[in-house]
PDB file of N, H, CA, C and O in Angstrom:
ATOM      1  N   UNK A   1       8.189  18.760  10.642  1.00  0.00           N
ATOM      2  CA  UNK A   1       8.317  18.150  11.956  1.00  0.00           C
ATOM      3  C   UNK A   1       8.834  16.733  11.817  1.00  0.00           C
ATOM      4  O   UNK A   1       8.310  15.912  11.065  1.00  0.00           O
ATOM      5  N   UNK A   2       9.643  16.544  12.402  1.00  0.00           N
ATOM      6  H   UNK A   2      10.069  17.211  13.013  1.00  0.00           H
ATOM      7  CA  UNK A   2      10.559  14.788  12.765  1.00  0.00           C
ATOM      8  C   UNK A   2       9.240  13.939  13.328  1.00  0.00           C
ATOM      9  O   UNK A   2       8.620  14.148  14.371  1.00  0.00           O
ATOM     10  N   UNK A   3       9.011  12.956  12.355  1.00  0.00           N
ATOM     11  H   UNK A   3       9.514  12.786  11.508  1.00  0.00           H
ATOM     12  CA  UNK A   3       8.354  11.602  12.879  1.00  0.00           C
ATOM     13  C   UNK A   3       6.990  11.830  12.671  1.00  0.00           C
ATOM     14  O   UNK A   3       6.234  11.042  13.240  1.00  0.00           O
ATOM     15  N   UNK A   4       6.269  13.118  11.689  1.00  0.00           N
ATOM     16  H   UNK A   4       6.882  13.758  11.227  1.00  0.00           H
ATOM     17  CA  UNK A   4       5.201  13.259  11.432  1.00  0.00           C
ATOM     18  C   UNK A   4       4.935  12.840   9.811  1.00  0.00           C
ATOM     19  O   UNK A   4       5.353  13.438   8.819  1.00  0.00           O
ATOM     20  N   UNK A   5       4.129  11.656   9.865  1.00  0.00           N
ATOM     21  H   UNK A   5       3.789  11.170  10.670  1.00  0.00           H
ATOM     22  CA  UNK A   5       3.713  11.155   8.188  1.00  0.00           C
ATOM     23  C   UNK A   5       2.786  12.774   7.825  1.00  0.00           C
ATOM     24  O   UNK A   5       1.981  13.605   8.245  1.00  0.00           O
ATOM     25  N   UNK A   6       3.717  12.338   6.668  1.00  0.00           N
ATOM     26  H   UNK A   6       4.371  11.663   6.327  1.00  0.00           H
ATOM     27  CA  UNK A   6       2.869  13.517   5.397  1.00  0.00           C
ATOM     28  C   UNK A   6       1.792  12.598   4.749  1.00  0.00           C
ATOM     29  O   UNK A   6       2.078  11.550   4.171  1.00  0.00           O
ATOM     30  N   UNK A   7       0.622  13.048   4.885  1.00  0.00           N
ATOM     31  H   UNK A   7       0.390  13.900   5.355  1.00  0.00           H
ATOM     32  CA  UNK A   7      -0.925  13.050   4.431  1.00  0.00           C
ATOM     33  C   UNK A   7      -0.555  13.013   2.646  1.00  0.00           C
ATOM     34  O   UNK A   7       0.132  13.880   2.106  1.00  0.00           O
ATOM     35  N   UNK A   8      -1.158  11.845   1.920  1.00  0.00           N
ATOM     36  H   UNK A   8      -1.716  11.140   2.358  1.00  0.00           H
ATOM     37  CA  UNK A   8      -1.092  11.779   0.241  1.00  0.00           C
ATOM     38  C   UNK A   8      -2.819  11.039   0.351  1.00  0.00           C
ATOM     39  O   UNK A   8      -3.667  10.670   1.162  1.00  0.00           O
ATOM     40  N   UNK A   9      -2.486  11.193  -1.381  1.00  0.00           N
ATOM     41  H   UNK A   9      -1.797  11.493  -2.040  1.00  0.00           H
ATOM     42  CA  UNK A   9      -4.048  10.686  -1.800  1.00  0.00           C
ATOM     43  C   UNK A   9      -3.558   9.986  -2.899  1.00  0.00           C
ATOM     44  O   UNK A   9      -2.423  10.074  -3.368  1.00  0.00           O
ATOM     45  N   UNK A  10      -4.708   9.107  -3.382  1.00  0.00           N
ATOM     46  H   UNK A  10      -5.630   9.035  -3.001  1.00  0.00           H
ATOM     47  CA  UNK A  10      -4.602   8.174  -4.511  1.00  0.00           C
ATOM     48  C   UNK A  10      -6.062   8.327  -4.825  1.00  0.00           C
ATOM     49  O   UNK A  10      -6.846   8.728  -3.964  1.00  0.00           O
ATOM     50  N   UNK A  11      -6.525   7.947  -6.312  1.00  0.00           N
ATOM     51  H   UNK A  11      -5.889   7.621  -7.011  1.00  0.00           H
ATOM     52  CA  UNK A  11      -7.376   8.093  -7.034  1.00  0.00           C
ATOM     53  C   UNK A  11      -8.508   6.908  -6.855  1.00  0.00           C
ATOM     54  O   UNK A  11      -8.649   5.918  -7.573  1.00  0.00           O
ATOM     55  N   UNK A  12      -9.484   7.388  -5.379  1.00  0.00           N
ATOM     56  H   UNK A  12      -9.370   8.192  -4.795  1.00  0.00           H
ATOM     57  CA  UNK A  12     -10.067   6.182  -4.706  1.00  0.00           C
ATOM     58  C   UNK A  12     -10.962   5.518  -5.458  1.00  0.00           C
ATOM     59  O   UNK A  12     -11.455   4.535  -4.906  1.00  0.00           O
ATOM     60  N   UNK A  13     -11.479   5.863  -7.033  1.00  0.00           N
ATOM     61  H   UNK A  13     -11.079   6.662  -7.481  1.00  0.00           H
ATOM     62  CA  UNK A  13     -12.336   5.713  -8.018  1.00  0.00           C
ATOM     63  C   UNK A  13     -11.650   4.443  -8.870  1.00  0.00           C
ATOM     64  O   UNK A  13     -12.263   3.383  -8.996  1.00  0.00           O
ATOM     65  N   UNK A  14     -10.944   4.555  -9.174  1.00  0.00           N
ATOM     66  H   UNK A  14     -10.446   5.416  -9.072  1.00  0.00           H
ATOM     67  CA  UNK A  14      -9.728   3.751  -9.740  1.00  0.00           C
ATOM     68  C   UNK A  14      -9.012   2.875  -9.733  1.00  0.00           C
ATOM     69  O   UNK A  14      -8.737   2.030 -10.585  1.00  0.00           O
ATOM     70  N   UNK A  15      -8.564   3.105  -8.417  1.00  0.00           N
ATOM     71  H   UNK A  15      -8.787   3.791  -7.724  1.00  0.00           H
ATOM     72  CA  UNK A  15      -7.358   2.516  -7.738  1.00  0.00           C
ATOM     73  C   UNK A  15      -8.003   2.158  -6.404  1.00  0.00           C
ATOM     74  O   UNK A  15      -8.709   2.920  -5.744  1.00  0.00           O
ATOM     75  N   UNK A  16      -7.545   0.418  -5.963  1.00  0.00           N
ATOM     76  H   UNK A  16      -6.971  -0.200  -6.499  1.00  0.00           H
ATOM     77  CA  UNK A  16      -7.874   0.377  -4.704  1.00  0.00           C
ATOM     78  C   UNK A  16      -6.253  -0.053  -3.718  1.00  0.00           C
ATOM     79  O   UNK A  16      -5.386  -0.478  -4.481  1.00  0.00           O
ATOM     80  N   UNK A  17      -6.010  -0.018  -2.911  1.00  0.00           N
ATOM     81  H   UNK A  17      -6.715   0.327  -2.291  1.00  0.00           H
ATOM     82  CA  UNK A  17      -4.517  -0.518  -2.118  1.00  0.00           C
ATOM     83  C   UNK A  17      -4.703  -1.378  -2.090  1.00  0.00           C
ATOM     84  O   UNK A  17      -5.820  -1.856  -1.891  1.00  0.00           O
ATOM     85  N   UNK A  18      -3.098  -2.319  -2.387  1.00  0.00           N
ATOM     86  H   UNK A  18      -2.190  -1.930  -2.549  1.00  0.00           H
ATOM     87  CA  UNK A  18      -3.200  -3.399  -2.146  1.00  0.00           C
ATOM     88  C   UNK A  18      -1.539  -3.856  -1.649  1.00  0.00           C
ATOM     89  O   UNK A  18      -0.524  -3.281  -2.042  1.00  0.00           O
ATOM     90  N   UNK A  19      -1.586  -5.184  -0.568  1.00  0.00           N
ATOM     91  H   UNK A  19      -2.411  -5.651  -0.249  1.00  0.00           H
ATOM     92  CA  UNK A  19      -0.608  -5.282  -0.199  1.00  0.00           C
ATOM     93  C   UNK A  19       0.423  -6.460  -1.426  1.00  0.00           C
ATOM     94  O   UNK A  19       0.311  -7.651  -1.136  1.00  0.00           O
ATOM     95  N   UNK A  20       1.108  -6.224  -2.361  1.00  0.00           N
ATOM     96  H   UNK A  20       1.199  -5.256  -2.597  1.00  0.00           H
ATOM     97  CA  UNK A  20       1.633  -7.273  -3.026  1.00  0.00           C
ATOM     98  C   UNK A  20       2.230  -8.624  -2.087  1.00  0.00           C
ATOM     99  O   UNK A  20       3.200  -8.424  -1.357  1.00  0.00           O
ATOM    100  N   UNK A  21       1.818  -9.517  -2.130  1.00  0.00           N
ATOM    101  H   UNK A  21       1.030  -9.680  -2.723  1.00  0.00           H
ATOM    102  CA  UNK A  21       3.007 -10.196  -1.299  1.00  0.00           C
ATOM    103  C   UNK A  21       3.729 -11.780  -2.183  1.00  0.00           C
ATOM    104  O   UNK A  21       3.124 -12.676  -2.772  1.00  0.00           O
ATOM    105  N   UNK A  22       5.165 -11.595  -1.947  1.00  0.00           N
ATOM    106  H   UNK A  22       5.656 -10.867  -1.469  1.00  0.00           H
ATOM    107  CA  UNK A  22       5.668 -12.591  -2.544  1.00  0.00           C
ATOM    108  C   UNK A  22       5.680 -13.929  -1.749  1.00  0.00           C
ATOM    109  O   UNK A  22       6.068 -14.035  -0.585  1.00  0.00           O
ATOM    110  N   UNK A  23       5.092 -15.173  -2.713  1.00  0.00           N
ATOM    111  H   UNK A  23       4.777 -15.087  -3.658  1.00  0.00           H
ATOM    112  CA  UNK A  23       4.631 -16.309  -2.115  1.00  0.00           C
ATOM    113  C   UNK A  23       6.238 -17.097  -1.488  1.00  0.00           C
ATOM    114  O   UNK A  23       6.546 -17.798  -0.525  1.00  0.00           O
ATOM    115  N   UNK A  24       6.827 -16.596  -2.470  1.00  0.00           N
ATOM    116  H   UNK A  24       6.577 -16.027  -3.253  1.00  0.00           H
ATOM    117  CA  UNK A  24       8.590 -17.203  -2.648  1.00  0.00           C
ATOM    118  C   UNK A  24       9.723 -16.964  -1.586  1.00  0.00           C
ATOM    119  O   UNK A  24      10.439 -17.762  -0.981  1.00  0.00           O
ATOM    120  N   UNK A  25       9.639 -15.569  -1.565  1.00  0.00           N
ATOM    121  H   UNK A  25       9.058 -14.921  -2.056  1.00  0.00           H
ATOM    122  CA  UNK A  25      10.605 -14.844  -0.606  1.00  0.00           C
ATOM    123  C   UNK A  25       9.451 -13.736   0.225  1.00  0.00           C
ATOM    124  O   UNK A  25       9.870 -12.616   0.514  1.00  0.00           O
ATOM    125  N   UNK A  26       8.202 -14.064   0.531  1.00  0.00           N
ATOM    126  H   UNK A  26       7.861 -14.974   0.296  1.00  0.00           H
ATOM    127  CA  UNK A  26       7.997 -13.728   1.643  1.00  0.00           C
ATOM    128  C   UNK A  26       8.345 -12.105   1.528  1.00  0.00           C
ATOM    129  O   UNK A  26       8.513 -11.753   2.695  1.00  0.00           O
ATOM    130  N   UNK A  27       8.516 -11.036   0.717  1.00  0.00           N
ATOM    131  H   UNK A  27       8.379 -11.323  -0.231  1.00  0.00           H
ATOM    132  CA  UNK A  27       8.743  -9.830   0.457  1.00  0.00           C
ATOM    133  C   UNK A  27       7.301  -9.479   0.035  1.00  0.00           C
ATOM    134  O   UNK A  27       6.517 -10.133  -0.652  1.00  0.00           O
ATOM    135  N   UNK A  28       7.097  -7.781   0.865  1.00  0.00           N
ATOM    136  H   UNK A  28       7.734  -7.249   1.423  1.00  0.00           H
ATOM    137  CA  UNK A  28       5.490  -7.535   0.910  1.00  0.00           C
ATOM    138  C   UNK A  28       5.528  -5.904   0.686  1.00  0.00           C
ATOM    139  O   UNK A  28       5.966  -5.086   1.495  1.00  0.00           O
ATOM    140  N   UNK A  29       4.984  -5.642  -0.559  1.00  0.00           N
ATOM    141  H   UNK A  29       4.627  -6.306  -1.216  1.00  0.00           H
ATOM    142  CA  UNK A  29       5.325  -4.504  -0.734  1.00  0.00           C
ATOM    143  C   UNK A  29       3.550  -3.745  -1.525  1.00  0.00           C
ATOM    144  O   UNK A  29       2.759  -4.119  -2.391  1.00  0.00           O
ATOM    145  N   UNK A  30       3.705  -2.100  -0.219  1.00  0.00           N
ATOM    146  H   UNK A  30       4.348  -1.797   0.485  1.00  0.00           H
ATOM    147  CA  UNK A  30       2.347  -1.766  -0.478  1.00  0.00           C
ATOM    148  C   UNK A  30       2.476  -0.814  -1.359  1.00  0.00           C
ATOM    149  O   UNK A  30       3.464  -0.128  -1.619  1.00  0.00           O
ATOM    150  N   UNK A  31       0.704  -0.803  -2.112  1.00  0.00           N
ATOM    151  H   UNK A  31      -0.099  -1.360  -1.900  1.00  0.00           H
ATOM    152  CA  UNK A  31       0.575   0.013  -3.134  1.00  0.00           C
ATOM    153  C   UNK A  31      -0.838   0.075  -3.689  1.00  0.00           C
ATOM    154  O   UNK A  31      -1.719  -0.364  -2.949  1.00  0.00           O
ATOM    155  N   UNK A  32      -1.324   0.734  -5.327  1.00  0.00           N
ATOM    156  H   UNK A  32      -0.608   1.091  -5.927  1.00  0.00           H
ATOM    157  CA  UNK A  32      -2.334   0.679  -5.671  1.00  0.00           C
ATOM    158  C   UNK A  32      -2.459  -0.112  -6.498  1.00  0.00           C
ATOM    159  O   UNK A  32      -1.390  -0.221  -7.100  1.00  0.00           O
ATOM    160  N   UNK A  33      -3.362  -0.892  -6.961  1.00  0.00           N
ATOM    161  H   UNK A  33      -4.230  -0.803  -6.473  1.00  0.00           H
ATOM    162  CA  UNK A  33      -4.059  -2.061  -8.204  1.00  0.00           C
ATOM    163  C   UNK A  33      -5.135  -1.211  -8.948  1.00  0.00           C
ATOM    164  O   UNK A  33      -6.115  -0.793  -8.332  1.00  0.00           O
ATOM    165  N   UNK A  34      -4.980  -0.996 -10.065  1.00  0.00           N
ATOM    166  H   UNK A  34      -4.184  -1.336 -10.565  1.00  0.00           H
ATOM    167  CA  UNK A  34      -5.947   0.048 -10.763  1.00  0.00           C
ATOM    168  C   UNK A  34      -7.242  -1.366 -11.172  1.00  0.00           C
ATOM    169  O   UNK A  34      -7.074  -2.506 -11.606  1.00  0.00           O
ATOM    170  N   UNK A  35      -8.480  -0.602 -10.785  1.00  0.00           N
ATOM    171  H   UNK A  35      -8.616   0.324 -10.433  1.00  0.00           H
ATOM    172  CA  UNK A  35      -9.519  -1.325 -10.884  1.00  0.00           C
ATOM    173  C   UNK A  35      -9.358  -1.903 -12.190  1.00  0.00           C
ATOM    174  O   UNK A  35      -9.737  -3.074 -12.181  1.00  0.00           O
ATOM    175  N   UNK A  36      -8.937  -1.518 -13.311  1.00  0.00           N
ATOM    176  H   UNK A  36      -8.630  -0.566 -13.318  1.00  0.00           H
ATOM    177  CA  UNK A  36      -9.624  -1.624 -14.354  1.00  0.00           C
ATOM    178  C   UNK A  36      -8.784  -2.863 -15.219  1.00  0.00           C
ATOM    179  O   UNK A  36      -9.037  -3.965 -15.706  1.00  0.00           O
ATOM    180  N   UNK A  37      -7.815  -2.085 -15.100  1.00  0.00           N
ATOM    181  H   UNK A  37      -7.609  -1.190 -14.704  1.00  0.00           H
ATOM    182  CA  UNK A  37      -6.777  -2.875 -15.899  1.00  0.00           C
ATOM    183  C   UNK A  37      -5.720  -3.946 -15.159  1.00  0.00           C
ATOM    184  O   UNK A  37      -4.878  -4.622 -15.750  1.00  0.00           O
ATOM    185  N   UNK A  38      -5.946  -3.932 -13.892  1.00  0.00           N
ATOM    186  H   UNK A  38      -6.630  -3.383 -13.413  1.00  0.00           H
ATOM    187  CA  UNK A  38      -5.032  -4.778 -12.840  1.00  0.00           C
ATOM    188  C   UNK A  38      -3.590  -3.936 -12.431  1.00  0.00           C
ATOM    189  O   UNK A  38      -2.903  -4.022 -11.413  1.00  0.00           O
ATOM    190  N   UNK A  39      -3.490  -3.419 -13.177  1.00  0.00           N
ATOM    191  H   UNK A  39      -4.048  -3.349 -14.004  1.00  0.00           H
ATOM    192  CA  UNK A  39      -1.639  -2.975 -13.133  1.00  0.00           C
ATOM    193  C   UNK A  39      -1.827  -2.321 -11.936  1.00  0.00           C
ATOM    194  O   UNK A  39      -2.794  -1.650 -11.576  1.00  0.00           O
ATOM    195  N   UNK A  40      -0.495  -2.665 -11.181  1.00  0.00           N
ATOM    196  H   UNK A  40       0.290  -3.210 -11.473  1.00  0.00           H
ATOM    197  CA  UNK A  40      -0.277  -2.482 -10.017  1.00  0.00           C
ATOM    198  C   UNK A  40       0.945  -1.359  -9.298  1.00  0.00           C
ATOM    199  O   UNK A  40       1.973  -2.009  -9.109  1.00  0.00           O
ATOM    200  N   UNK A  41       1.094  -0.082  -8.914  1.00  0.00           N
ATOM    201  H   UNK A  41       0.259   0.446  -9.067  1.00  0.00           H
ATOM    202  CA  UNK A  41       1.782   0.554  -8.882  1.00  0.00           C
ATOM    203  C   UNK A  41       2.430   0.433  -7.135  1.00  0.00           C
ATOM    204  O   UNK A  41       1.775   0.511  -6.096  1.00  0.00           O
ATOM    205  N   UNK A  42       3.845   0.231  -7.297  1.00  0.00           N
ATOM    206  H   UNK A  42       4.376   0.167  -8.141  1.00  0.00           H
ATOM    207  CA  UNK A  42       4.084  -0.326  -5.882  1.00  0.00           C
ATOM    208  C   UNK A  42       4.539   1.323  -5.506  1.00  0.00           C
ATOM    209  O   UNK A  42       4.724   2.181  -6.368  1.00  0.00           O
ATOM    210  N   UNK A  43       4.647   1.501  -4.286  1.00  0.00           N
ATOM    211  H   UNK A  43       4.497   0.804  -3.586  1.00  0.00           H
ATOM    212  CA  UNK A  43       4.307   2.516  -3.572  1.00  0.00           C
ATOM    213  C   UNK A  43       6.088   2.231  -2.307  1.00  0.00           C
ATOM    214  O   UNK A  43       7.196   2.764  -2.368  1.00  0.00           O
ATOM    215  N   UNK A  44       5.652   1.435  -1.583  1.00  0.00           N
ATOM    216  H   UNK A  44       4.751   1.002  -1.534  1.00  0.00           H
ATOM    217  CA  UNK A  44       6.627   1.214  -0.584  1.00  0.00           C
ATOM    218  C   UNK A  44       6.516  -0.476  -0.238  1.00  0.00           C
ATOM    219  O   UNK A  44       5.612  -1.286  -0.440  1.00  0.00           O
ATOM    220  N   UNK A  45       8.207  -0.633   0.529  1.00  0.00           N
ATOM    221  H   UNK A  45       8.941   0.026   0.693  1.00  0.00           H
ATOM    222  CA  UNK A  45       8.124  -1.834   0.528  1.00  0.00           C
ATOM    223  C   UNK A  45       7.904  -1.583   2.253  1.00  0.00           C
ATOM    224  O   UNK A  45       8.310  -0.644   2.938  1.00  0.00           O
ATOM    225  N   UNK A  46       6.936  -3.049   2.744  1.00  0.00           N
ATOM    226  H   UNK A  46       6.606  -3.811   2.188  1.00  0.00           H
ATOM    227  CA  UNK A  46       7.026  -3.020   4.284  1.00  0.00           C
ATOM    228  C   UNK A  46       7.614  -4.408   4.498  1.00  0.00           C
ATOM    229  O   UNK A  46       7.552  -5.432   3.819  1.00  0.00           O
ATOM    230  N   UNK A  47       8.323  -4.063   5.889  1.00  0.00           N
ATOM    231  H   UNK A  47       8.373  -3.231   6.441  1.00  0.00           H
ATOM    232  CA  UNK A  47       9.708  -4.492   6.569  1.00  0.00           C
ATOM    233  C   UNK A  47       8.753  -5.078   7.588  1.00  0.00           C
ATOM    234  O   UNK A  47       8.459  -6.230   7.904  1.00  0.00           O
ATOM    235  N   UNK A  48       8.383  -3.904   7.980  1.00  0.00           N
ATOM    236  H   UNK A  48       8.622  -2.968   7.723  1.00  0.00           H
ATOM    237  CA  UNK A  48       7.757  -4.292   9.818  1.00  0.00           C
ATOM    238  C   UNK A  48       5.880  -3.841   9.906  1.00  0.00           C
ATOM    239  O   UNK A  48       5.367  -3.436   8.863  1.00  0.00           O
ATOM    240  N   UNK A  49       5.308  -3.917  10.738  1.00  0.00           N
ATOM    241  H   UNK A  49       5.724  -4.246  11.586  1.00  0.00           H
ATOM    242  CA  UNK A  49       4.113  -3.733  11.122  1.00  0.00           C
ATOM    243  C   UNK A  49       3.777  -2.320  11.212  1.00  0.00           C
ATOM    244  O   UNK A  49       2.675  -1.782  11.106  1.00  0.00           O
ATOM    245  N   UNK A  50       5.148  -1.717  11.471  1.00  0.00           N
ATOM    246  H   UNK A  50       6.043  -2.154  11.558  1.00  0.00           H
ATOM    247  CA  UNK A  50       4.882   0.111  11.507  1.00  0.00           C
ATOM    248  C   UNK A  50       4.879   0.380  10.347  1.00  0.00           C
ATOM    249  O   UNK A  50       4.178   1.344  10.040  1.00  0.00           O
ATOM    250  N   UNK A  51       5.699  -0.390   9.143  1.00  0.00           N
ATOM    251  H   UNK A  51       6.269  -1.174   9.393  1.00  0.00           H
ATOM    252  CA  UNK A  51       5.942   0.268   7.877  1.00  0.00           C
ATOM    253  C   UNK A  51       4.367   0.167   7.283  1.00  0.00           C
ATOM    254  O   UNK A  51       4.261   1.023   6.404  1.00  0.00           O
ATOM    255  N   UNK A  52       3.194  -0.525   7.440  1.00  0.00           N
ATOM    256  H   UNK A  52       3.279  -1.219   8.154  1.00  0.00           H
ATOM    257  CA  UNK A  52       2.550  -0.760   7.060  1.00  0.00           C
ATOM    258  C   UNK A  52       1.789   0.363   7.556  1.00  0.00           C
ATOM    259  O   UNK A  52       1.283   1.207   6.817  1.00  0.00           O
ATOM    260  N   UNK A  53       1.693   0.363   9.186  1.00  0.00           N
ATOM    261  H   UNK A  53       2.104  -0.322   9.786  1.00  0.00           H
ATOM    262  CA  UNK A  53       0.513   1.604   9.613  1.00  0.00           C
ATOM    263  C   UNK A  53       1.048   2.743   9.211  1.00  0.00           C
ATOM    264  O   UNK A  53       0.203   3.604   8.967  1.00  0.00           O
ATOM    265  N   UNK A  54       2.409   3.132   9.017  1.00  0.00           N
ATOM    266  H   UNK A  54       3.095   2.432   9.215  1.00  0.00           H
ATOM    267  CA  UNK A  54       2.389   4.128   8.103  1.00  0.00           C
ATOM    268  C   UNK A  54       1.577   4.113   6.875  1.00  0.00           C
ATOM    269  O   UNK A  54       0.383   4.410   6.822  1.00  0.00           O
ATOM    270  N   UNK A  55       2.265   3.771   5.967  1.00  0.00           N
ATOM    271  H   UNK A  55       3.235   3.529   6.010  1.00  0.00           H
ATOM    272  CA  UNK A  55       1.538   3.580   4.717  1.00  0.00           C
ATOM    273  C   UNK A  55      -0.081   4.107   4.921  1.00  0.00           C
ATOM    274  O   UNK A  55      -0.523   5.177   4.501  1.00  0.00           O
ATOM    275  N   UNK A  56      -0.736   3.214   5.572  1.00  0.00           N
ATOM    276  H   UNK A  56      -0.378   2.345   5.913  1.00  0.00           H
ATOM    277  CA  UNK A  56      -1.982   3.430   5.702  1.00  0.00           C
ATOM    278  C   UNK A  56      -2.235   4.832   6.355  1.00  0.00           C
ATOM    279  O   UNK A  56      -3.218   5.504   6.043  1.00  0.00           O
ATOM    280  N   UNK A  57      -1.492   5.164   7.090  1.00  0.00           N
ATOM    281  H   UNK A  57      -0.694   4.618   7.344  1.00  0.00           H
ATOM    282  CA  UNK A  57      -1.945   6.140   7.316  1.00  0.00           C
ATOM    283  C   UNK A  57      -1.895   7.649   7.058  1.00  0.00           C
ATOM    284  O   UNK A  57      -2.426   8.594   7.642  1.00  0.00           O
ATOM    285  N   UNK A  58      -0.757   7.535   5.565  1.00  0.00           N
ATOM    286  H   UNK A  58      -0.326   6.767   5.091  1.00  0.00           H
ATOM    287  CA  UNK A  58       0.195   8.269   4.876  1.00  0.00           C
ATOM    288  C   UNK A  58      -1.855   8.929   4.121  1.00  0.00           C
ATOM    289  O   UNK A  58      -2.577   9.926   4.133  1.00  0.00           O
ATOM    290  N   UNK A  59      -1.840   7.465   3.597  1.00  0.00           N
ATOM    291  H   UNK A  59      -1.253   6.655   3.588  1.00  0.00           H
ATOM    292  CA  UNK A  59      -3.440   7.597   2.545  1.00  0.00           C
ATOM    293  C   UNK A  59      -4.949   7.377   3.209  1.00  0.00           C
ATOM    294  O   UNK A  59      -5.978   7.257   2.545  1.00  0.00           O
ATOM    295  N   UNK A  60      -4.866   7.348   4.638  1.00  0.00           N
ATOM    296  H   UNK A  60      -4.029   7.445   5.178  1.00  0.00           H
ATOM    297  CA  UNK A  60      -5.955   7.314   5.350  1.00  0.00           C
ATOM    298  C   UNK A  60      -6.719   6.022   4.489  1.00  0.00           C
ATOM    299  O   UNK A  60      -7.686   6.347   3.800  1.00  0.00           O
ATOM    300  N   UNK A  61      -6.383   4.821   4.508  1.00  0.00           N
ATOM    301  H   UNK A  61      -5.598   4.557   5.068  1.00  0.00           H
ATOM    302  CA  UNK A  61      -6.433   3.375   4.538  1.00  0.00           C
ATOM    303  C   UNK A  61      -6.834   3.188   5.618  1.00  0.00           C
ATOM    304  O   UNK A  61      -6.126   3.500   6.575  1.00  0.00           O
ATOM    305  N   UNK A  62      -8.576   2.405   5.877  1.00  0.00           N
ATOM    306  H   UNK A  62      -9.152   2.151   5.100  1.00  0.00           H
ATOM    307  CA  UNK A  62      -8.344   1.558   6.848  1.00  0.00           C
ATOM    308  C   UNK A  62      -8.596   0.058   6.920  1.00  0.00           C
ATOM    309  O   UNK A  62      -8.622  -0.778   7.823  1.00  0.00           O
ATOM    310  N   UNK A  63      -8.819   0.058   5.220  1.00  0.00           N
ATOM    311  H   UNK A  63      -8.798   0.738   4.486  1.00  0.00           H
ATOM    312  CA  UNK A  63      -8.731  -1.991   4.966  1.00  0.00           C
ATOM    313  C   UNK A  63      -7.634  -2.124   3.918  1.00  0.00           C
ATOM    314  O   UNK A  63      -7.580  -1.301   3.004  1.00  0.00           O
ATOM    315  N   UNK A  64      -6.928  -2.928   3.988  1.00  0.00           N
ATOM    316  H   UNK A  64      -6.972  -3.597   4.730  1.00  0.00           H
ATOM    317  CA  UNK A  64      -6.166  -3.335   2.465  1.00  0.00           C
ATOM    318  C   UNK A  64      -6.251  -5.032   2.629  1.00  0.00           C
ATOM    319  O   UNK A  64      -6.326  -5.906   3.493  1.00  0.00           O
ATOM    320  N   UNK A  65      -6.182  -4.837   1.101  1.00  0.00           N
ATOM    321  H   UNK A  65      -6.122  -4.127   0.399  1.00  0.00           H
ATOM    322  CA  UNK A  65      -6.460  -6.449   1.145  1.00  0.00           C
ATOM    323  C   UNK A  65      -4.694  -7.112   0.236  1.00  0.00           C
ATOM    324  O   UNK A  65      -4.176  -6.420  -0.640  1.00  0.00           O
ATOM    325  N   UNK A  66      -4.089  -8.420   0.666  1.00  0.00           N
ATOM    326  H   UNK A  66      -4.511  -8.983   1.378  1.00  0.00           H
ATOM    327  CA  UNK A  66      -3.631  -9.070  -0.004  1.00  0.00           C
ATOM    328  C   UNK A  66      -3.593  -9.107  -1.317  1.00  0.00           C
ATOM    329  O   UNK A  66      -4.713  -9.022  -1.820  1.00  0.00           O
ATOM    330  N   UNK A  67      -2.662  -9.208  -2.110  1.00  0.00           N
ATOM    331  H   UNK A  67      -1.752  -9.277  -1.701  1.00  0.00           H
ATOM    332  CA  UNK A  67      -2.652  -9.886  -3.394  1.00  0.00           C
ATOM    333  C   UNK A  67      -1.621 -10.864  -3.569  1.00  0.00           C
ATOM    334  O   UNK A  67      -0.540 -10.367  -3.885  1.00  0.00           O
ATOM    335  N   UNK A  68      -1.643 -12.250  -3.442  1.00  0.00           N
ATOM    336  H   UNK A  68      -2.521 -12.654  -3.185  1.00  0.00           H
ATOM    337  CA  UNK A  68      -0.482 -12.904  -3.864  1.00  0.00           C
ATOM    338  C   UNK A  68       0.161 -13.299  -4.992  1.00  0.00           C
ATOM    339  O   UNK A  68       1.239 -13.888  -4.913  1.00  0.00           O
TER     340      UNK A  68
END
């Protein structure tokens, strides 16, 4: 179906979302930060405010926090 997000999962034990954001150029791109080791797997970049409630709602997110 056109304009329906497909439902994903991430490893909620592990990995928590996080929004990367660049202090420099202001470029903000979402994804997971593995608890353990920090490394950060970027996922998608967001543009606009929808690109984000997608995202979140791609992985049923309903907090993400910053990382600068």
């Amino acid at each position: 179906m056109f304009g329906k997000i497909k439902k994903a999962s991430y490893d909620k034990e592990n990995k928590k979302p996080v929004i990367r954001c660049s202090i420099c150029t202001g470029e903000q791109v979402a994804g997971f930060k593995d608890i353990k080791t920090g490394k950060f797997e970027d996922i998608m970049l967001i543009k606009t405010e929808k690109d984000l409630k997608d995202f979140m709602s791609r992985y049923d997110i309903s907090e993400i926090e910053k990382d600068y």
